[in-house]
PQR file with spaces between the fields and no chain letter, atoms N, CA, C, O and H, PARSE charges and radii, in Angstrom:
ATOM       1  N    UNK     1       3.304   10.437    9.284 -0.4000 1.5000
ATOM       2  CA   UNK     1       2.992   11.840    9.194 -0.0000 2.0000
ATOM       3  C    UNK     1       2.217   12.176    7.930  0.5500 1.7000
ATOM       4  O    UNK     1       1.354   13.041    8.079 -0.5500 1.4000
ATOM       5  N    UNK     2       2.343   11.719    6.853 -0.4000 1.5000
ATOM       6  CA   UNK     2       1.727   11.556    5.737 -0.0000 2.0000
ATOM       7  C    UNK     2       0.142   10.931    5.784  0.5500 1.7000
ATOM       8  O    UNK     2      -0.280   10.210    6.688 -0.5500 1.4000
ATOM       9  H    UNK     2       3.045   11.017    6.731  0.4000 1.0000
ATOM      10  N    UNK     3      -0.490   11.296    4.817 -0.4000 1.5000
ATOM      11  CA   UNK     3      -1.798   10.855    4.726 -0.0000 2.0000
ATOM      12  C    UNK     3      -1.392    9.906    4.072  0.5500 1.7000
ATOM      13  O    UNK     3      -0.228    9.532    3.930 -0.5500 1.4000
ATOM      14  H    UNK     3      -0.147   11.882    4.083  0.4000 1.0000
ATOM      15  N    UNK     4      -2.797    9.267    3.438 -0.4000 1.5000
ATOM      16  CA   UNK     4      -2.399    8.169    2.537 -0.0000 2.0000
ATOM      17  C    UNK     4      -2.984    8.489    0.876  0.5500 1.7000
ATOM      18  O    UNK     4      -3.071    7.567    0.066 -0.5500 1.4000
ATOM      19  H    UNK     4      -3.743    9.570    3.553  0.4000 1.0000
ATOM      20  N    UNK     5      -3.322    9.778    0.560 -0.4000 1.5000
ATOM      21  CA   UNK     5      -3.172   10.632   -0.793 -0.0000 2.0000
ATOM      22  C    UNK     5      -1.527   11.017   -1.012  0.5500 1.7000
ATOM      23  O    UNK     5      -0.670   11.164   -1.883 -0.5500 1.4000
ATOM      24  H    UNK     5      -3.252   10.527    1.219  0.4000 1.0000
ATOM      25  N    UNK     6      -1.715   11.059    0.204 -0.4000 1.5000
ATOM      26  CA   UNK     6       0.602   11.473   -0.263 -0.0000 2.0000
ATOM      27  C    UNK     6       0.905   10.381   -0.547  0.5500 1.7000
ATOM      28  O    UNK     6       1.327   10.280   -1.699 -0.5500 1.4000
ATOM      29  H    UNK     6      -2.411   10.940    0.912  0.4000 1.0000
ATOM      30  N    UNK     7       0.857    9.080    0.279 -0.4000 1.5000
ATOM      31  CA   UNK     7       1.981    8.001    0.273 -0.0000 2.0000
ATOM      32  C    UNK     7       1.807    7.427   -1.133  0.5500 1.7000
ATOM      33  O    UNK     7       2.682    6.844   -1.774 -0.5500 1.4000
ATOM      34  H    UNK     7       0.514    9.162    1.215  0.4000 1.0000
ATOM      35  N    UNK     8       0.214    7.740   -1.626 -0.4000 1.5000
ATOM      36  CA   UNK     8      -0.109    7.087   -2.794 -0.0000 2.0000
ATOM      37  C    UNK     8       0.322    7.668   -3.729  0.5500 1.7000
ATOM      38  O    UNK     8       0.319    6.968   -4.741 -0.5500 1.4000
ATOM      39  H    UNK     8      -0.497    8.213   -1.106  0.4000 1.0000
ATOM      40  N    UNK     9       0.950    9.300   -3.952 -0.4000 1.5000
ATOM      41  CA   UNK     9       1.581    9.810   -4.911 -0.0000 2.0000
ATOM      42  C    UNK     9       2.773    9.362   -4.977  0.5500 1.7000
ATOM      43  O    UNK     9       3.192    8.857   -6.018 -0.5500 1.4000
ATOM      44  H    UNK     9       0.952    9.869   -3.129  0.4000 1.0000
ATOM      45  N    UNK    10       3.724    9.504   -3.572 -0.4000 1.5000
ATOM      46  CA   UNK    10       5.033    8.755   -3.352 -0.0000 2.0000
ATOM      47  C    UNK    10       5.492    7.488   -4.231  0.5500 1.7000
ATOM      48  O    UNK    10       6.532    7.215   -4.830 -0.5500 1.4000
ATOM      49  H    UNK    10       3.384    9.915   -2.726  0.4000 1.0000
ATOM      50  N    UNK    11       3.969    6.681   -4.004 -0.4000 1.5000
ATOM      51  CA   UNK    11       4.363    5.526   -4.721 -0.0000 2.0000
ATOM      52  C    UNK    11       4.609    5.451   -6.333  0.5500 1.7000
ATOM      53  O    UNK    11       5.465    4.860   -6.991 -0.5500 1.4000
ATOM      54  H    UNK    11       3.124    6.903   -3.517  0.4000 1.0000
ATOM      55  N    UNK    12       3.412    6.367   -6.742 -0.4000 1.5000
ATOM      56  CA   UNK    12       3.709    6.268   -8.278 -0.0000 2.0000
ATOM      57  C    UNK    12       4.754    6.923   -8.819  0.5500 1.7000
ATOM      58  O    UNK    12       5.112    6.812   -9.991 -0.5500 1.4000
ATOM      59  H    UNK    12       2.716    6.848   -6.208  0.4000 1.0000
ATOM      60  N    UNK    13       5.336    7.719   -7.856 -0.4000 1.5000
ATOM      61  CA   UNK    13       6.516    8.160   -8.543 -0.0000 2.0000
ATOM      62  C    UNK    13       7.794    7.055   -8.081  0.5500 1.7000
ATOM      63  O    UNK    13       8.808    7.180   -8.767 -0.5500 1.4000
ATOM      64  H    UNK    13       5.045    7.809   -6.904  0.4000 1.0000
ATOM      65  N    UNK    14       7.824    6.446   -7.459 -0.4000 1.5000
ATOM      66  CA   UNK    14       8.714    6.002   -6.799 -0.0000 2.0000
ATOM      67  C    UNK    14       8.990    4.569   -7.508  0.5500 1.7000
ATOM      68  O    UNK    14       8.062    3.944   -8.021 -0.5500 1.4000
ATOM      69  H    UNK    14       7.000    6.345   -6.902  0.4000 1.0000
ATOM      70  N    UNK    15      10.643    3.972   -7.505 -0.4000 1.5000
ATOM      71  CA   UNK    15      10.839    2.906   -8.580 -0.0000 2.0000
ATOM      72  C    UNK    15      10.590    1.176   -7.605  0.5500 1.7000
ATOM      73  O    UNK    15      10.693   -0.021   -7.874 -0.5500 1.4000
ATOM      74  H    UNK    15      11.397    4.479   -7.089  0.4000 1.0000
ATOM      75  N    UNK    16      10.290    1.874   -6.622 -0.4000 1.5000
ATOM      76  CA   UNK    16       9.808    0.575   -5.925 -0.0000 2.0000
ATOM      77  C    UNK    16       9.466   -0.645   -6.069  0.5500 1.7000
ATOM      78  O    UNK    16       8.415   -0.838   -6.680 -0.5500 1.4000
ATOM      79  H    UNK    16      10.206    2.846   -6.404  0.4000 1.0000
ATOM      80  N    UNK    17      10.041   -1.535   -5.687 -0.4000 1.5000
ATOM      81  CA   UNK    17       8.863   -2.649   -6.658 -0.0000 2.0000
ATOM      82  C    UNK    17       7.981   -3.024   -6.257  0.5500 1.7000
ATOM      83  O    UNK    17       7.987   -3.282   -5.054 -0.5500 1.4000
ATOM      84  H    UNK    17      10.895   -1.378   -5.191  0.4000 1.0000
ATOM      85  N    UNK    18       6.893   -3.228   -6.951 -0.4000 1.5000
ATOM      86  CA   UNK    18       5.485   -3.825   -7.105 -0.0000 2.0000
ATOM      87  C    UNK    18       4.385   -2.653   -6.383  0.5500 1.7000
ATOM      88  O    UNK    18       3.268   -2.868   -5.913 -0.5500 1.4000
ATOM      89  H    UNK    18       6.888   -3.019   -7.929  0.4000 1.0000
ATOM      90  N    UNK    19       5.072   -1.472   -6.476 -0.4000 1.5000
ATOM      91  CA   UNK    19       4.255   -0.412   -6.455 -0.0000 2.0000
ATOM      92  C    UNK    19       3.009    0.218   -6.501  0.5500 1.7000
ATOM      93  O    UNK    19       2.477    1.147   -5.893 -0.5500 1.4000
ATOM      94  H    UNK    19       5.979   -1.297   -6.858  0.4000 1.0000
ATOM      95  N    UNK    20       2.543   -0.920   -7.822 -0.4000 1.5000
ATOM      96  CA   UNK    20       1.265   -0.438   -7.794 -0.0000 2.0000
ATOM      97  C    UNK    20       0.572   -1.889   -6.948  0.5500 1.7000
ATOM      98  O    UNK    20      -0.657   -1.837   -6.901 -0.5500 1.4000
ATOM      99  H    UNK    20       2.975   -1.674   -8.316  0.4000 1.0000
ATOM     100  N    UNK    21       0.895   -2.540   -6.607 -0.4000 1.5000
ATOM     101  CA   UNK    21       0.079   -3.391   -5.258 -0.0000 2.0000
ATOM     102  C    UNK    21       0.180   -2.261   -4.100  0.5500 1.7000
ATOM     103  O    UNK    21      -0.838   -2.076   -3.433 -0.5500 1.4000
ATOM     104  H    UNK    21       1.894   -2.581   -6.645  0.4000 1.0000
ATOM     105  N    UNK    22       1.130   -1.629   -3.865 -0.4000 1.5000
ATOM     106  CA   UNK    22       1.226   -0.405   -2.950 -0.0000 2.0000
ATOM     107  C    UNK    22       0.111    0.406   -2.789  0.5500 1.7000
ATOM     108  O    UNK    22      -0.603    0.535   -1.795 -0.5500 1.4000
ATOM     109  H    UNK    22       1.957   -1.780   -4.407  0.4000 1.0000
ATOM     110  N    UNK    23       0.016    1.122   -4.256 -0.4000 1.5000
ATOM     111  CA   UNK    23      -1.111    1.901   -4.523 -0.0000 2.0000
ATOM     112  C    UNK    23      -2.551    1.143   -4.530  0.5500 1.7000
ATOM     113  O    UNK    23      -3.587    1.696   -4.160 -0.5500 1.4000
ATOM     114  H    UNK    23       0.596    1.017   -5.064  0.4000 1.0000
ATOM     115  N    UNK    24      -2.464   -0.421   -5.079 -0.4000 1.5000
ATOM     116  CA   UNK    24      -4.128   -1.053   -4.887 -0.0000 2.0000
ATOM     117  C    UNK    24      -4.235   -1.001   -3.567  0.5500 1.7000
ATOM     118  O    UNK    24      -5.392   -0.914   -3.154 -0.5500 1.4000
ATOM     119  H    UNK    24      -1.622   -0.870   -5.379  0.4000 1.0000
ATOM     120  N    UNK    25      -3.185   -1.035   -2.586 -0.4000 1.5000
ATOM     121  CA   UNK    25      -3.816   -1.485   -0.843 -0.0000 2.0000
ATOM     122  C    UNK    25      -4.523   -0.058   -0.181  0.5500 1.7000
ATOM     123  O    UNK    25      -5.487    0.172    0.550 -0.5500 1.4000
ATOM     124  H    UNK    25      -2.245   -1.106   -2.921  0.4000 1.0000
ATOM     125  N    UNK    26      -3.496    0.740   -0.855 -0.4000 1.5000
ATOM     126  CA   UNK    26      -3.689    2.330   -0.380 -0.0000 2.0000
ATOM     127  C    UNK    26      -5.154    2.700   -0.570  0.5500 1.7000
ATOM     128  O    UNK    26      -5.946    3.208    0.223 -0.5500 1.4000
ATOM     129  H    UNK    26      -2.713    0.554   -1.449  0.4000 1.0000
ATOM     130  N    UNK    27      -5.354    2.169   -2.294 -0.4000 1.5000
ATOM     131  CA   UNK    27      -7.161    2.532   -2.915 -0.0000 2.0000
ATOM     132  C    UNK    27      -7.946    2.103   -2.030  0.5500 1.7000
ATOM     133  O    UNK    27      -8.821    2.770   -1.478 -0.5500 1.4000
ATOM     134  H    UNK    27      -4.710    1.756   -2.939  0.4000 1.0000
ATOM     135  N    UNK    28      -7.634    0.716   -1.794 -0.4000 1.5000
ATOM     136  CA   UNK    28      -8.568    0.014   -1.121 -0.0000 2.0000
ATOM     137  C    UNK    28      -8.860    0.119    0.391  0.5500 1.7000
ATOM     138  O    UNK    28      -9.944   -0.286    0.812 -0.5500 1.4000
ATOM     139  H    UNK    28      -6.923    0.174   -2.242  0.4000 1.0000
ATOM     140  N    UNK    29      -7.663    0.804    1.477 -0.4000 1.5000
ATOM     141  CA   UNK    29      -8.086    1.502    2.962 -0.0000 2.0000
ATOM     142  C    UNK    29      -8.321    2.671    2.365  0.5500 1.7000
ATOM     143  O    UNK    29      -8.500    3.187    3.468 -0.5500 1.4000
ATOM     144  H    UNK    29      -6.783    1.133    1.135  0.4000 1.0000
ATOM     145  N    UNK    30      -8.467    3.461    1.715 -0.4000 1.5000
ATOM     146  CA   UNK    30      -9.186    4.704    1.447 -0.0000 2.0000
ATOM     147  C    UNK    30     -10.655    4.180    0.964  0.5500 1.7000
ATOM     148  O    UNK    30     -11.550    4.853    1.475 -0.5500 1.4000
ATOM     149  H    UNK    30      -8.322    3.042    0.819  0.4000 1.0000
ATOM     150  N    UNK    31     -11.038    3.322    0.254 -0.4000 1.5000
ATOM     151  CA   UNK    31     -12.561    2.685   -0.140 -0.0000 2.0000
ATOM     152  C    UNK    31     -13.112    2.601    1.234  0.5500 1.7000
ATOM     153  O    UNK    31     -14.011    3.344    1.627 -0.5500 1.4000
ATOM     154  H    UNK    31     -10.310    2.775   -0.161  0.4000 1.0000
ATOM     155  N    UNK    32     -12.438    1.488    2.108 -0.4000 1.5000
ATOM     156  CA   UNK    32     -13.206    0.983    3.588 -0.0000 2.0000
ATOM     157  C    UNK    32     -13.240    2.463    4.452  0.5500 1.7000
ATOM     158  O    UNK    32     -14.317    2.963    4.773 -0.5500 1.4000
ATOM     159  H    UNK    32     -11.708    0.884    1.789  0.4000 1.0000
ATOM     160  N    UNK    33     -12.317    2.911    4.688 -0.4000 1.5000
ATOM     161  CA   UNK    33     -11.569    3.920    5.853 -0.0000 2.0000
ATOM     162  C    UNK    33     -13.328    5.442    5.188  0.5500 1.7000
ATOM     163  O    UNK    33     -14.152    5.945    5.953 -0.5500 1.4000
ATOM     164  H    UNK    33     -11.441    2.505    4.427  0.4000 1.0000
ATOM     165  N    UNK    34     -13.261    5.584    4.186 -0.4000 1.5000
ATOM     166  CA   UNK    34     -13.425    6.788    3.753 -0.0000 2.0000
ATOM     167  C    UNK    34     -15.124    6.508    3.077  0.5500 1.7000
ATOM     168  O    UNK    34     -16.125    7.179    3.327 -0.5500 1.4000
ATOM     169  H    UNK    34     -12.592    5.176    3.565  0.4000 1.0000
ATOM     170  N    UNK    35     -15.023    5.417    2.258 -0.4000 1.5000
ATOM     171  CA   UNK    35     -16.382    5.497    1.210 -0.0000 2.0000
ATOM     172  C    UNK    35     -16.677    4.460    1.706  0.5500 1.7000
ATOM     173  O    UNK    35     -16.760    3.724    0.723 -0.5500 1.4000
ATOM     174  H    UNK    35     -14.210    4.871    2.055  0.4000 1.0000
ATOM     175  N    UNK    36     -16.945    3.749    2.743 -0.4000 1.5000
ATOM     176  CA   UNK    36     -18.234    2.945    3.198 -0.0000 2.0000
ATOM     177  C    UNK    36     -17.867    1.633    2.913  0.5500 1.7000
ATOM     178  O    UNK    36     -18.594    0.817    3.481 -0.5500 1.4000
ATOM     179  H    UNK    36     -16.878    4.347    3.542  0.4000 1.0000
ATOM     180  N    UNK    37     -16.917    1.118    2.172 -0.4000 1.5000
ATOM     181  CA   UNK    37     -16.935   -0.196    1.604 -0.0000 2.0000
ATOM     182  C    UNK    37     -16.565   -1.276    3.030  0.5500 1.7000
ATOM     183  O    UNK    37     -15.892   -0.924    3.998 -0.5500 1.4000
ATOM     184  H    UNK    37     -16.327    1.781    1.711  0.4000 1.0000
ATOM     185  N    UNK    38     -16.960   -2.121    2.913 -0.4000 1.5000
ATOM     186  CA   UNK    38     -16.725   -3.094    3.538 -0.0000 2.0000
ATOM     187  C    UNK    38     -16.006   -4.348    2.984  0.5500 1.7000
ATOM     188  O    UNK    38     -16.103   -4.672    1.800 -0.5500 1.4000
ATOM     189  H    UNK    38     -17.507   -2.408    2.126  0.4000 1.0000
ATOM     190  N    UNK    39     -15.109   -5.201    4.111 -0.4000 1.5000
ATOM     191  CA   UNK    39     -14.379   -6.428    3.638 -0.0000 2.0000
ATOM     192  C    UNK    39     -15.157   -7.696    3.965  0.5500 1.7000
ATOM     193  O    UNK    39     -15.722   -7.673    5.059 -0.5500 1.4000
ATOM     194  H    UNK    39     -15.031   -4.938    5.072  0.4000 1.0000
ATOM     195  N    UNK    40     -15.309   -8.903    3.159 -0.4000 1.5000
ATOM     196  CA   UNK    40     -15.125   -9.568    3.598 -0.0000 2.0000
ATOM     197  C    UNK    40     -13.849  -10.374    4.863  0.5500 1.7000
ATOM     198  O    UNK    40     -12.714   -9.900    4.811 -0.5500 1.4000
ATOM     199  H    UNK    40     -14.850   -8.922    2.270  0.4000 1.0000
ATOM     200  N    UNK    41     -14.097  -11.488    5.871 -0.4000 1.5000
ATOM     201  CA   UNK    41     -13.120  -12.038    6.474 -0.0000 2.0000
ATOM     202  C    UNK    41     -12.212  -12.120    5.284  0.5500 1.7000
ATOM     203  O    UNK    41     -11.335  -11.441    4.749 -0.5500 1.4000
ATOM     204  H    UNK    41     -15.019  -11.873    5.914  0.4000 1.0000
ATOM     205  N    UNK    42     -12.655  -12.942    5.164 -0.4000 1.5000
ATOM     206  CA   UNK    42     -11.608  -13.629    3.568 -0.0000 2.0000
ATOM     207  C    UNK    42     -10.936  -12.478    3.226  0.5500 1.7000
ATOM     208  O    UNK    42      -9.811  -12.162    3.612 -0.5500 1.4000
ATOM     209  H    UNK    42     -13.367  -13.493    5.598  0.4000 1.0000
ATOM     210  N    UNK    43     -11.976  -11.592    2.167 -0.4000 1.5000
ATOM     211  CA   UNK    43     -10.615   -9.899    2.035 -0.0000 2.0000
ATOM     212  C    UNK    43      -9.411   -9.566    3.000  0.5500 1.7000
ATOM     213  O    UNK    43      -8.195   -9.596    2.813 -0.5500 1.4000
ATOM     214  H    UNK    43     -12.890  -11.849    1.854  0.4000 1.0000
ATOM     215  N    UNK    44     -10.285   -9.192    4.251 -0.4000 1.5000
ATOM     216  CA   UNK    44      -9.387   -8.774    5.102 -0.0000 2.0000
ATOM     217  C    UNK    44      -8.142   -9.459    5.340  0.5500 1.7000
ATOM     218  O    UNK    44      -7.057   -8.892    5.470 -0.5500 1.4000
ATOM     219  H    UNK    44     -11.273   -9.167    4.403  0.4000 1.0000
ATOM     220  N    UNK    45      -8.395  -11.044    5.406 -0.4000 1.5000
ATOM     221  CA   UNK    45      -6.988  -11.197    5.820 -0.0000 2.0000
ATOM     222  C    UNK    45      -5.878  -11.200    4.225  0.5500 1.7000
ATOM     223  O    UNK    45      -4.785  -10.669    4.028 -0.5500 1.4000
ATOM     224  H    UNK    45      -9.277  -11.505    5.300  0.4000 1.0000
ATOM     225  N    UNK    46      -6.781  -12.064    3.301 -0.4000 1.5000
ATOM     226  CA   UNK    46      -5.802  -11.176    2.258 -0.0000 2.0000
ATOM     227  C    UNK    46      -5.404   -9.974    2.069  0.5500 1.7000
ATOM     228  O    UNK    46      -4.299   -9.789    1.560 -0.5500 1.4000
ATOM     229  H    UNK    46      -7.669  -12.496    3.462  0.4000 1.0000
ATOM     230  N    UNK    47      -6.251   -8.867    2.455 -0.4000 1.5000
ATOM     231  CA   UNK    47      -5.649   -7.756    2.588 -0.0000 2.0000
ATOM     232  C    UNK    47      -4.129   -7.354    3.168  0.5500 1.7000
ATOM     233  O    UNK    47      -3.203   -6.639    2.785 -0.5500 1.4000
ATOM     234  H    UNK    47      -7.148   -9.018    2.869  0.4000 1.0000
ATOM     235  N    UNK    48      -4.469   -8.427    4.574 -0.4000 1.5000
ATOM     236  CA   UNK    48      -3.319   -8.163    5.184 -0.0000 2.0000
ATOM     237  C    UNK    48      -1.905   -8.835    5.031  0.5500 1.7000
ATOM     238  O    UNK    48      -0.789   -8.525    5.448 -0.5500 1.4000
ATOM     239  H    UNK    48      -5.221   -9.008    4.885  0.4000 1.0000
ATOM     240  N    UNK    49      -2.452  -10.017    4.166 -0.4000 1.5000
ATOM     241  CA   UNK    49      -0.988  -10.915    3.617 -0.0000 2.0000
ATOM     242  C    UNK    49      -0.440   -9.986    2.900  0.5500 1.7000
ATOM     243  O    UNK    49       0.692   -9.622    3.219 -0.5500 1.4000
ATOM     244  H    UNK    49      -3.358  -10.268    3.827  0.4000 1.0000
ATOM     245  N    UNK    50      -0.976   -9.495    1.978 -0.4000 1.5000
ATOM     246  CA   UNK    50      -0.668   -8.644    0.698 -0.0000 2.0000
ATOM     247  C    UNK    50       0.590   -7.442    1.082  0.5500 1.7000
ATOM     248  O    UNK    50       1.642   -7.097    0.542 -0.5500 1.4000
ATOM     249  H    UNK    50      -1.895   -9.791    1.719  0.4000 1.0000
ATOM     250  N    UNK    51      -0.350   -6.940    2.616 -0.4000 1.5000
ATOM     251  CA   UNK    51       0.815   -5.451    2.932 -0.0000 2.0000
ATOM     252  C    UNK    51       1.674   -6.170    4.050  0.5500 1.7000
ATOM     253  O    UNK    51       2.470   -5.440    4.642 -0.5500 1.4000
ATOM     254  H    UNK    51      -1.204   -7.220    3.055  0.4000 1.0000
ATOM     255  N    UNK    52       1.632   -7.267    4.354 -0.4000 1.5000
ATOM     256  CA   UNK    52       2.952   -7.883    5.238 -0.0000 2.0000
ATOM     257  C    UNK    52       3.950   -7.895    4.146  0.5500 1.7000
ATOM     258  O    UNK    52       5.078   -7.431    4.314 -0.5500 1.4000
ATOM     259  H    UNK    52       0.986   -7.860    3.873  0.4000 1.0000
ATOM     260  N    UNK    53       3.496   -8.500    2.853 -0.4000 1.5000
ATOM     261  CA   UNK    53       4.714   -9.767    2.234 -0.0000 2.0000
ATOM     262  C    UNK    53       5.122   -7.733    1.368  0.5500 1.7000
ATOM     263  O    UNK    53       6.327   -7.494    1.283 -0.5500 1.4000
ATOM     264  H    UNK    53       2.580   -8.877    2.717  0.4000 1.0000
ATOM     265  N    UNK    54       4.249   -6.690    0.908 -0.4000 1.5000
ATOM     266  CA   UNK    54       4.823   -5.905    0.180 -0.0000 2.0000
ATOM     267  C    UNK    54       5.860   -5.076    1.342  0.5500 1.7000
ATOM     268  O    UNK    54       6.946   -4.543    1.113 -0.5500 1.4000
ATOM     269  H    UNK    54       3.270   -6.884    0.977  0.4000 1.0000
ATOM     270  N    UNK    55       5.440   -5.133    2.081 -0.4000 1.5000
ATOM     271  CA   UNK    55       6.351   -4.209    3.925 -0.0000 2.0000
ATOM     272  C    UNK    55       7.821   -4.819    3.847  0.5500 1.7000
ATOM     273  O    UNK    55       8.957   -4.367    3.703 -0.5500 1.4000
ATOM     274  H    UNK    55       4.558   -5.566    2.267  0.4000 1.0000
ATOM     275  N    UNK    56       7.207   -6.129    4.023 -0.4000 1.5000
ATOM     276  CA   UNK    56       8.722   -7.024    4.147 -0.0000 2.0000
ATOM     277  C    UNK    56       9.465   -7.025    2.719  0.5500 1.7000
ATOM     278  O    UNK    56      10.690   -7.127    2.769 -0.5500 1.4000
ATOM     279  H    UNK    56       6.285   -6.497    4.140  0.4000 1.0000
ATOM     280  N    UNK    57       9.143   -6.971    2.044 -0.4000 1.5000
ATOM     281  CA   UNK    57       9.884   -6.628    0.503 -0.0000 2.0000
ATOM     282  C    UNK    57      10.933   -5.571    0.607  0.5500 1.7000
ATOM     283  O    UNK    57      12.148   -5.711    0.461 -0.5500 1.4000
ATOM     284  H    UNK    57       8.147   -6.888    2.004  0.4000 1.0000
ATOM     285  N    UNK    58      10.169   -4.344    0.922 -0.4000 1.5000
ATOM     286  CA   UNK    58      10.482   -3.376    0.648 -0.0000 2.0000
ATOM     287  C    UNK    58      11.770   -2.400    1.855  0.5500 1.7000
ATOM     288  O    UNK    58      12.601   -1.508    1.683 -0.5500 1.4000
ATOM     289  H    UNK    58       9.183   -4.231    1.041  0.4000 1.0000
ATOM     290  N    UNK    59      11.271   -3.242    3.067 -0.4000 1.5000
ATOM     291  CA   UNK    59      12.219   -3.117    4.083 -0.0000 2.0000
ATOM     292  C    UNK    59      13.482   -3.875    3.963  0.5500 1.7000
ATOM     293  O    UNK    59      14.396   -3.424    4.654 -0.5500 1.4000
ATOM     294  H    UNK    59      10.596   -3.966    3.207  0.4000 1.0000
ATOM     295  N    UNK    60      13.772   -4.991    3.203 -0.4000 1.5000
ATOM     296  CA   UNK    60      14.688   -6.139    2.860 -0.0000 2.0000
ATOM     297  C    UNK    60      15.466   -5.317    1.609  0.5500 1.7000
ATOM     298  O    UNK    60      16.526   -5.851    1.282 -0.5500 1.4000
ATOM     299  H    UNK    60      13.030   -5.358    2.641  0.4000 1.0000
ATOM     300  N    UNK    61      15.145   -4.237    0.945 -0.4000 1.5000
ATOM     301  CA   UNK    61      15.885   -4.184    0.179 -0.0000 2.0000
ATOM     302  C    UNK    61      16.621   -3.216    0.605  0.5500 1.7000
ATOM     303  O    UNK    61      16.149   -2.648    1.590 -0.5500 1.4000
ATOM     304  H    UNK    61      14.285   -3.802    1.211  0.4000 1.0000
ATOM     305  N    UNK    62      18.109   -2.616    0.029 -0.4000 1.5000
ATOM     306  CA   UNK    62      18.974   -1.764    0.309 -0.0000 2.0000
ATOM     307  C    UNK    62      19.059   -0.814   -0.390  0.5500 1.7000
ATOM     308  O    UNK    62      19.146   -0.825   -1.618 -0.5500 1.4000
ATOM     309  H    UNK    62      18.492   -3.078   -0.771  0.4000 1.0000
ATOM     310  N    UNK    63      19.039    0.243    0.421 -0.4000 1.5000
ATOM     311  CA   UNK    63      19.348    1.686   -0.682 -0.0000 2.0000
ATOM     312  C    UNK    63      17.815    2.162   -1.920  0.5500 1.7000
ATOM     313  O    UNK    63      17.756    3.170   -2.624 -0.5500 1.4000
ATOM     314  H    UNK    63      18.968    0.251    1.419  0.4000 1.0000
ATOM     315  N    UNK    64      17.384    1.701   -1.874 -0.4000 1.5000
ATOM     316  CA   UNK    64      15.677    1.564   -2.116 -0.0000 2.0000
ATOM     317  C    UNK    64      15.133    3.025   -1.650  0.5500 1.7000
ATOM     318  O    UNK    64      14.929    3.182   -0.446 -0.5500 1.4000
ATOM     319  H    UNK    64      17.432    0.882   -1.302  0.4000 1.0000
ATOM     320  N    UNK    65      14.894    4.074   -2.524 -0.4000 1.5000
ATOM     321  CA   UNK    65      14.597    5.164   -1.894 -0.0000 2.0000
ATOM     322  C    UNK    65      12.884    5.879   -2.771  0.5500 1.7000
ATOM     323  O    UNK    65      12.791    5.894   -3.999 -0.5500 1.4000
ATOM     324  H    UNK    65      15.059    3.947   -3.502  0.4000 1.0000
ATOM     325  N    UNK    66      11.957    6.290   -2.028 -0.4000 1.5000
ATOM     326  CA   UNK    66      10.814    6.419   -2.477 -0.0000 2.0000
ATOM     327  C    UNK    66      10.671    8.409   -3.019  0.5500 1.7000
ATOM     328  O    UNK    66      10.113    9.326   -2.417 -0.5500 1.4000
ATOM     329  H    UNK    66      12.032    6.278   -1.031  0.4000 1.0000
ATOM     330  N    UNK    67      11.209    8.419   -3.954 -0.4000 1.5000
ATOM     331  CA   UNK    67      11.011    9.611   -4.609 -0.0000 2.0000
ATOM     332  C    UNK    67       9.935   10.670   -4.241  0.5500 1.7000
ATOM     333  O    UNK    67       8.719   10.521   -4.370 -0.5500 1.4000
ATOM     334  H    UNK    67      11.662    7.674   -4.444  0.4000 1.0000
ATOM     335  N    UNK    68      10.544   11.699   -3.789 -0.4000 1.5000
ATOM     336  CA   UNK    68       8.911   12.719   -3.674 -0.0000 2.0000
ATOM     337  C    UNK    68       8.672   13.627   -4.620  0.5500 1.7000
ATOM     338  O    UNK    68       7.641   14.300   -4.584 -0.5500 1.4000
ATOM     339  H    UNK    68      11.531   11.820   -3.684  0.4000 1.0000
């Protein structure tokens, strides 16, 4: 329901860990999505290791709550 200018505020307030990889993935689909940038293959799928392994982090932990 959130854009991804919210989720990216969410994050910096939030004690999450590794947060600001949160916020670089967020910058970076707002760069492609919004200002034209393009990925390399190579990027892309690092891109996508990056928000699997931070997803699965963050879902694995307990009681973990993202501040608004």
């Amino acid at each position: 329901e959130m854009g991804p200018l919210a989720v990216r505020r969410c994050l910096q307030t939030s004690y999450l860990p590794d947060r600001e990889t949160g916020v670089h993935l967020i910058n970076t689909y707002m760069d492609v999505r919004f200002g034209g940038r393009s990925l390399s293959p190579g990027e892309f799928r690092a891109y996508r290791q990056q928000l699997r392994r931070l997803l699965h982090r963050w879902r694995t932990r307990q009681g973990q709550k993202v501040l608004h």
